[in-house]
C-alpha positions as CSV (number, residue, x, y, z in Angstrom):
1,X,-145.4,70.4,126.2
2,X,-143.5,67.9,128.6
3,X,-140.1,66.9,127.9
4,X,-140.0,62.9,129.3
5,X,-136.3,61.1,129.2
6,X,-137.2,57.6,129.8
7,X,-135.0,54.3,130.5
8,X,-136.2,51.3,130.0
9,X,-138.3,51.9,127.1
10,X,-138.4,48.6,125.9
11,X,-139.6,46.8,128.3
12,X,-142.9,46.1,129.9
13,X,-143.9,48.9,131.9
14,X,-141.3,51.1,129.5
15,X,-144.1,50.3,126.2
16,X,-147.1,51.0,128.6
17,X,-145.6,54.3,129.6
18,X,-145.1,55.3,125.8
19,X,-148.4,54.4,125.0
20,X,-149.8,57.0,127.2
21,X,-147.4,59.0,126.5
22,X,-148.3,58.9,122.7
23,X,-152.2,60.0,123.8
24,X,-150.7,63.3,124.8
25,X,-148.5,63.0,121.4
26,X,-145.9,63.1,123.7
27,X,-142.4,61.4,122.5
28,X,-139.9,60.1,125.3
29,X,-136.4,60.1,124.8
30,X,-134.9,57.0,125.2
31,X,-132.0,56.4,127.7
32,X,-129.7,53.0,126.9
33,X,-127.9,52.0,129.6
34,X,-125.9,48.4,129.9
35,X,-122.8,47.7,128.3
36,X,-123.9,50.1,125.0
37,X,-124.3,52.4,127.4
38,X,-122.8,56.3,125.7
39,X,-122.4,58.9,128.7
40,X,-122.6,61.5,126.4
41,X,-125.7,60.5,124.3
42,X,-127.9,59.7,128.0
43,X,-126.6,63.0,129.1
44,X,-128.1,64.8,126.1
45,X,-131.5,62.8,126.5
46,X,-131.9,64.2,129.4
47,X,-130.7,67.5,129.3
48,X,-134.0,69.5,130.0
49,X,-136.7,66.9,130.7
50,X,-139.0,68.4,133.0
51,X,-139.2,64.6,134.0
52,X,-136.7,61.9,134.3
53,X,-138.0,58.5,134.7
54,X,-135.7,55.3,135.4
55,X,-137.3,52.2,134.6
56,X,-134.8,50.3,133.6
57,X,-133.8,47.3,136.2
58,X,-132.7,43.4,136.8
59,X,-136.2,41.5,137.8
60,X,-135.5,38.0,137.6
61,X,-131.6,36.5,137.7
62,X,-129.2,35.4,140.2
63,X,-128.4,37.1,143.5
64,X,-125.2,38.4,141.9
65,X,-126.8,39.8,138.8
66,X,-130.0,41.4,140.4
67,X,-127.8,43.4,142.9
68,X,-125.1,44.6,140.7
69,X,-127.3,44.9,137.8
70,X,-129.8,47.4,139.4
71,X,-126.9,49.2,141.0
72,X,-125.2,49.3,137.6
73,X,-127.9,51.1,135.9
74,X,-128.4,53.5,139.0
75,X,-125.4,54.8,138.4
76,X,-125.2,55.3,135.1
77,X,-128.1,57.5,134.9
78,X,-126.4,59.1,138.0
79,X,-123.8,59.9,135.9
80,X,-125.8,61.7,133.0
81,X,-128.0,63.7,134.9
82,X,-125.6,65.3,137.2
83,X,-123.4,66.0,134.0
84,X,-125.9,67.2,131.4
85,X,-125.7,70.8,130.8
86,X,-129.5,71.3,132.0
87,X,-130.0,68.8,134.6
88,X,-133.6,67.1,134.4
89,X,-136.3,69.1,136.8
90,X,-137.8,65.9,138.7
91,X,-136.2,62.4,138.8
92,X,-138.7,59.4,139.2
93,X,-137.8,56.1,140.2
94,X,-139.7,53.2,139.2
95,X,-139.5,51.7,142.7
96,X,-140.7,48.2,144.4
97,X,-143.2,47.6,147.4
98,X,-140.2,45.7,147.6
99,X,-137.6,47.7,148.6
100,X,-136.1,47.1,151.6
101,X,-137.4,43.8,152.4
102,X,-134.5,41.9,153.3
103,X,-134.6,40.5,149.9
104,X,-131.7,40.5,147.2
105,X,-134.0,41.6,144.8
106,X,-135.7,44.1,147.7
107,X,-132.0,45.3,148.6
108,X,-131.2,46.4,145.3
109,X,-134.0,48.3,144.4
110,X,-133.8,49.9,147.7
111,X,-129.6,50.9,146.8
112,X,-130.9,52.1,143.2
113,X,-132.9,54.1,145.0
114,X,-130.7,56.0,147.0
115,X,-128.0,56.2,144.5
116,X,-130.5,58.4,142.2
117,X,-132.1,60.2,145.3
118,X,-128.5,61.7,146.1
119,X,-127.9,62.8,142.2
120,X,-131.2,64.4,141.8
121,X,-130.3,66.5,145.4
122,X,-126.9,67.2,144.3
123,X,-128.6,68.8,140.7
124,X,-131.0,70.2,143.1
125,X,-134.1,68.4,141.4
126,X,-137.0,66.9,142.8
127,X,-136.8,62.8,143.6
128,X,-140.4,60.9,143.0
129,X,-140.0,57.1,144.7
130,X,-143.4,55.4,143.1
131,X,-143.2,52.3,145.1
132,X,-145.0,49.9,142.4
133,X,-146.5,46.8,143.7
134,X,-148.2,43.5,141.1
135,X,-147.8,45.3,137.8
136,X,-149.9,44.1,135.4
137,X,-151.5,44.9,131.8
138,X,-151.1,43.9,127.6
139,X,-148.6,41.9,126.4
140,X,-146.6,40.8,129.6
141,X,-144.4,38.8,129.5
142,X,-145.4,35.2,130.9
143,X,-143.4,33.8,133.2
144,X,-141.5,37.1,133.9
145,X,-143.2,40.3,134.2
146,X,-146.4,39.0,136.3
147,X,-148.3,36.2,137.9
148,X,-151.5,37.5,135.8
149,X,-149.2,36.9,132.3
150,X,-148.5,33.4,133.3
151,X,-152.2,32.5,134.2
152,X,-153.3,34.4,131.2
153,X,-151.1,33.1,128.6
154,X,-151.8,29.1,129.6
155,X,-155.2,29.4,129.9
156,X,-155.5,31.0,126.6
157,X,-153.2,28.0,124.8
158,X,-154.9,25.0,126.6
159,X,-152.5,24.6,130.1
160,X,-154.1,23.9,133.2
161,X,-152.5,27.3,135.7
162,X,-150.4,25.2,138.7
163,X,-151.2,27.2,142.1
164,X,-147.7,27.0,143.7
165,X,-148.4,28.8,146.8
166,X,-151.3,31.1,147.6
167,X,-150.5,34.9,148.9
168,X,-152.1,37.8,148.7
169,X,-151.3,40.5,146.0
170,X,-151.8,43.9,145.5
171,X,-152.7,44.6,141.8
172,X,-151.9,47.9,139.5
173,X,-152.7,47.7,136.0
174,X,-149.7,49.3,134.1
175,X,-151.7,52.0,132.6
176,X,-152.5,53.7,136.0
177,X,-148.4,52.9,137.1
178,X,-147.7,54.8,134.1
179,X,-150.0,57.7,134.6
180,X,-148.3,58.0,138.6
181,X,-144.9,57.8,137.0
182,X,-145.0,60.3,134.6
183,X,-147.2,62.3,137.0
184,X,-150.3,62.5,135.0
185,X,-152.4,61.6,138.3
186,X,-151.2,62.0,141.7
187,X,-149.0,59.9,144.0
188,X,-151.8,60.2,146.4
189,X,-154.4,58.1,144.1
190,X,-152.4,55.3,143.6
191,X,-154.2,53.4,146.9
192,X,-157.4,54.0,145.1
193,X,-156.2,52.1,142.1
194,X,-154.9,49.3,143.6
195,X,-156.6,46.0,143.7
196,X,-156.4,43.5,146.7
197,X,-156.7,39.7,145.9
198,X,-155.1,36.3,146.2
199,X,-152.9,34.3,144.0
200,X,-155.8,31.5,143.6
201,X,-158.3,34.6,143.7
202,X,-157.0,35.9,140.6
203,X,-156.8,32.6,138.8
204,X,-160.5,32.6,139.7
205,X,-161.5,35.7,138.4
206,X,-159.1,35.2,134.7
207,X,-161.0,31.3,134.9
208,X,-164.1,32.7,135.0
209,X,-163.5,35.7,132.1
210,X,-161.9,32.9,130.0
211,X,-165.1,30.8,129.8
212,X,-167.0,33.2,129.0
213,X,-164.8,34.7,126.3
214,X,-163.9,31.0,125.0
215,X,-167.9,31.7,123.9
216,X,-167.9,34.8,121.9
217,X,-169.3,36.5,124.9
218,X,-168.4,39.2,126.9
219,X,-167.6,38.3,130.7
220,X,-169.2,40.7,133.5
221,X,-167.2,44.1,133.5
222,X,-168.2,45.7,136.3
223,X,-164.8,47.7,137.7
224,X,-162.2,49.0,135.9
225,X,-160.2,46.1,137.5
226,X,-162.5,43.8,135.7
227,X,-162.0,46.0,132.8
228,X,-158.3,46.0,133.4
229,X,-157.9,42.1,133.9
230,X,-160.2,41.3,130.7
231,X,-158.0,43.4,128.4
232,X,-154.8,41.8,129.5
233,X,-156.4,38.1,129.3
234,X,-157.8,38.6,125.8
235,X,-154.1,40.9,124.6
236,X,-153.1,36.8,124.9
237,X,-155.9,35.9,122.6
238,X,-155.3,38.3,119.7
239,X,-154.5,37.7,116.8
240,X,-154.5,34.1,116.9
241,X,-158.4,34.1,118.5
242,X,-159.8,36.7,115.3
243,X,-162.1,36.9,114.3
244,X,-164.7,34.9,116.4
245,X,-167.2,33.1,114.8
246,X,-171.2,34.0,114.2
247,X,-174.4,32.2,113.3
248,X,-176.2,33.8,110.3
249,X,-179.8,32.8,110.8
250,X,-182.1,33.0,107.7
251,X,-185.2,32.5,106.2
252,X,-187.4,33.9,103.7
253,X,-188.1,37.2,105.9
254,X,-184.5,37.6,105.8
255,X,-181.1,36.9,108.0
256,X,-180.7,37.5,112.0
257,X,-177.1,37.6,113.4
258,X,-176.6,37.9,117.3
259,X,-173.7,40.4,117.3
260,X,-172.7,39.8,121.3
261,X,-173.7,39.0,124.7
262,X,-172.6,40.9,127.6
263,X,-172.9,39.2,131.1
264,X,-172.8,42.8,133.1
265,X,-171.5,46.1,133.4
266,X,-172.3,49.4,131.1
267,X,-172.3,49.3,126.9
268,X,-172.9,51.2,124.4
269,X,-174.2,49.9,120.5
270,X,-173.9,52.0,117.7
271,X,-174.2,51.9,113.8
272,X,-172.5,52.8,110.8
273,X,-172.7,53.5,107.1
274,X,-169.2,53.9,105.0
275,X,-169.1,54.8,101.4
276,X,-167.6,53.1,99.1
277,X,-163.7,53.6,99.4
278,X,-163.9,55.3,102.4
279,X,-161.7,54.4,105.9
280,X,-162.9,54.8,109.5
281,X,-160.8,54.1,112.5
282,X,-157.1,55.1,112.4
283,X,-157.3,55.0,116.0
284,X,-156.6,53.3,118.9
285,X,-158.2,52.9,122.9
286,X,-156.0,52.5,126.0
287,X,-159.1,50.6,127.8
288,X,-162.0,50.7,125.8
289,X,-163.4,47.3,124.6
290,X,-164.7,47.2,121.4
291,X,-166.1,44.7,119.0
292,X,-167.4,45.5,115.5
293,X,-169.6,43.1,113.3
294,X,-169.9,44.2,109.5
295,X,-173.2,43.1,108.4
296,X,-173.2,44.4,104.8
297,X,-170.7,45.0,102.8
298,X,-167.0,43.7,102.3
299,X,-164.3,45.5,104.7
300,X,-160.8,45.3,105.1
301,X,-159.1,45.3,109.0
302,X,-156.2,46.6,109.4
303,X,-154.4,46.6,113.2
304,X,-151.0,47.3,114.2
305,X,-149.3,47.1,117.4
306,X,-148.9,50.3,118.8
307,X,-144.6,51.3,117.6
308,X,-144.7,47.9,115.6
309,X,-144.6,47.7,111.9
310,X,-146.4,44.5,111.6
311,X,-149.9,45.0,110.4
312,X,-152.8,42.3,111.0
313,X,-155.5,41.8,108.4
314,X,-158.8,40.9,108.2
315,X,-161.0,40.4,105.4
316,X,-164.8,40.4,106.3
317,X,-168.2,40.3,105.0
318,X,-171.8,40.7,105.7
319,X,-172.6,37.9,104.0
320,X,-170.3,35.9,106.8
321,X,-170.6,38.0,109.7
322,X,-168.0,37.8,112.4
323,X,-166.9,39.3,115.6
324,X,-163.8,41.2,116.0
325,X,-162.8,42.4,119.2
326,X,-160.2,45.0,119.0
327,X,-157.1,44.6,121.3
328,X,-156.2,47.6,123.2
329,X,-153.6,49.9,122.7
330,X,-153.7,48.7,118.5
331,X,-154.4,51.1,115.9
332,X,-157.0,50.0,114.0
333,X,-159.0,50.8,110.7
334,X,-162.1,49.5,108.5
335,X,-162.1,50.3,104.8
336,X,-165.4,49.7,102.8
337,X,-163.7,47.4,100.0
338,X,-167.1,46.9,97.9
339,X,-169.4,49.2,95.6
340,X,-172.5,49.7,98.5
341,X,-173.0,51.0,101.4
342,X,-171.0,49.1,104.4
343,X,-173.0,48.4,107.5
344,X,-170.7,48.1,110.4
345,X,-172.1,47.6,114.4
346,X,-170.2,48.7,117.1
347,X,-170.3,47.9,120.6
348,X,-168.1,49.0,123.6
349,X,-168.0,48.5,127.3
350,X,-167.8,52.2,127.6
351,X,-170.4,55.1,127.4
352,X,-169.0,58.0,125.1
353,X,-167.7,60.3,127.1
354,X,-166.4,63.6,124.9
355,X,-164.4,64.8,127.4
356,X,-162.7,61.3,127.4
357,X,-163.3,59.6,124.8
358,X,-160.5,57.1,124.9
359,X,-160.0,57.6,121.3
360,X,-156.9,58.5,120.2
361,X,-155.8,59.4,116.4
362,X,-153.4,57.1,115.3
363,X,-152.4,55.8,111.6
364,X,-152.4,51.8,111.1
């Protein structure tokens, strides 16, 4: 198994990394660097990773801060891995399209850069510059980490998106950045999952999925970029959207409840029975969409945030049916509370695939 020392693990791209990480059951060992920063502890955490990535970097500040910031973390990982007693095999840089650019910010990723180039040649280990362009993904941080956070998070509360100035972008969802980073998929693919579009483009596209989904319904999910984009709007929506409303229809034949409409892409419906007392779930997906609709029974809810505590309940019952849509990269669980059979529909954006099932064995 991999040994990954990891910097940055905290933040954005640093949580997204873990996650995947935790699919291989994989556990990175954290760098701190910044004032706390311990030479000795760092140079431990990465004595024998077989990868080293740095992650850990000044986005948004002043001029001053971003170019001594960036430079001050450079070095300090400098300093552990050309001092730990088995210098990591391959170094990776979390790197900007960017770099080099004439920019401040462009400048000082470019100088981290080479800072951690010449320690990983004077430990004789491999360098890896992933040049990462428009991050993107769950949980972002609005107003910092991406444009797509921002437009996200107002539409969800209610704010009308202000277009400042329209550019193009090139697009990564931070799942695939953390897959290239940690060397899961090759440097080589990362042109193939990249996505090309405009500033007012994407406001289009995350306008469009958000009235749809402000229905109950399930916007057209025809890429994985769609995919991509829809999880990251509706991470914004959760918990405070759950669960959505449904329309029990009945007469004296019985009840009808329309579980979901889909407006495009693949899906797959399934059904279950749990016994009394029995839990299903303790799992989460890294992409998959998936709503489930008890419609017998009384169940219990659980999610949790992937390396959170908190735990979000939901009560739910046949006799009330709603939708619940669970977020990505949450562990999640169903637990029939009542004395019958529970009923439970499933649907999800994704065709089982065995040999990736996107369903990974996790506890809530």
């Amino acid at each position: 198994m991999a040994t990954i020392a990891l910097t940055g693990a905290k933040g954005f791209l640093g949580w997204h990394t873990r996650v995947a990480l935790r699919e291989r059951d994989i556990a990175a060992r954290r760098i701190i660097l910044g004032r706390s920063f311990d030479h000795e502890a760092a140079a431990r955490a990465v004595s024998g990773a077989d990868r080293c990535i740095h992650l850990a970097g000044v986005n948004r500040s002043t001029d001053e801060e971003i170019r001594e910031g960036n430079a001050y973390f450079a070095r300090q990982l400098a300093s552990a891995i050309t001092s730990a007693a088995h210098p990591p095999r391959t170094v990776v840089y979390a790197n900007s399209i960017q770099a080099g650019n004439g920019t401040v910010y462009g400048e000082a990723k470019a100088h981290a850069g080479e800072l951690l180039a010449t320690a990983a040649a004077q430990i004789g280990a491999g360098f890896v510059d992933i040049r990462l362009p428009n991050v993107f993904g769950e949980h972002g941080k609005p107003f910092y980490n991406s444009v797509t956070a921002t437009f996200a998070h107002q539409l969800v509360v209610g704010a009308e998106p202000v277009l400042q100035r329209d550019r193009d972008l090139t697009l990564l969802h931070a799942q695939n950045a953390a897959e290239l980073l940690l060397g899961f998929i090759p440097p080589d693919s990362q042109h193939d999952l990249e996505q090309r579009e405009t500033v007012s483009g994407l406001l289009d596209r995350l306008r469009a999925m958000s009235s749809v989904y402000r229905r109950g319904e399930i916007p057209p999910l025809l890429t994985p970029f769609d995919r991509d984009l829809f999880n990251t709007y509706r991470s914004f929506t959760f918990p405070g959207w759950a669960p959505l409303s449904l329309t029990k229809n009945e007469d004296a034949r019985g009840s009808y409840v329309e579980v979901l409409r889909a407006h495009g892409g693949t899906g797959q419906t399934s059904v279950s029975t749990t016994v009394p007392g029995a839990v299903r779930g303790q799992h989460f997906h890294r992409r998959k969409v998936e709503r489930l609709v008890v419609l017998r029974g009384s169940a219990l809810v659980r999610t949790r945030r992937l390396f959170e505590s908190y735990v979000v309940d939901f009560g739910v019952s046949g006799d009330e049916p709603v939708a619940l849509d669970m977020p990505t990269m949450w562990a999640h669980s169903i637990e029939n509370l009542g004395d019958e059979d529970l009923i439970t529909a499933f649907w999800s954006n994704a065709l089982y695939d065995p040999e990736h099932p996107d369903t990974i064995q996790e506890p809530v």
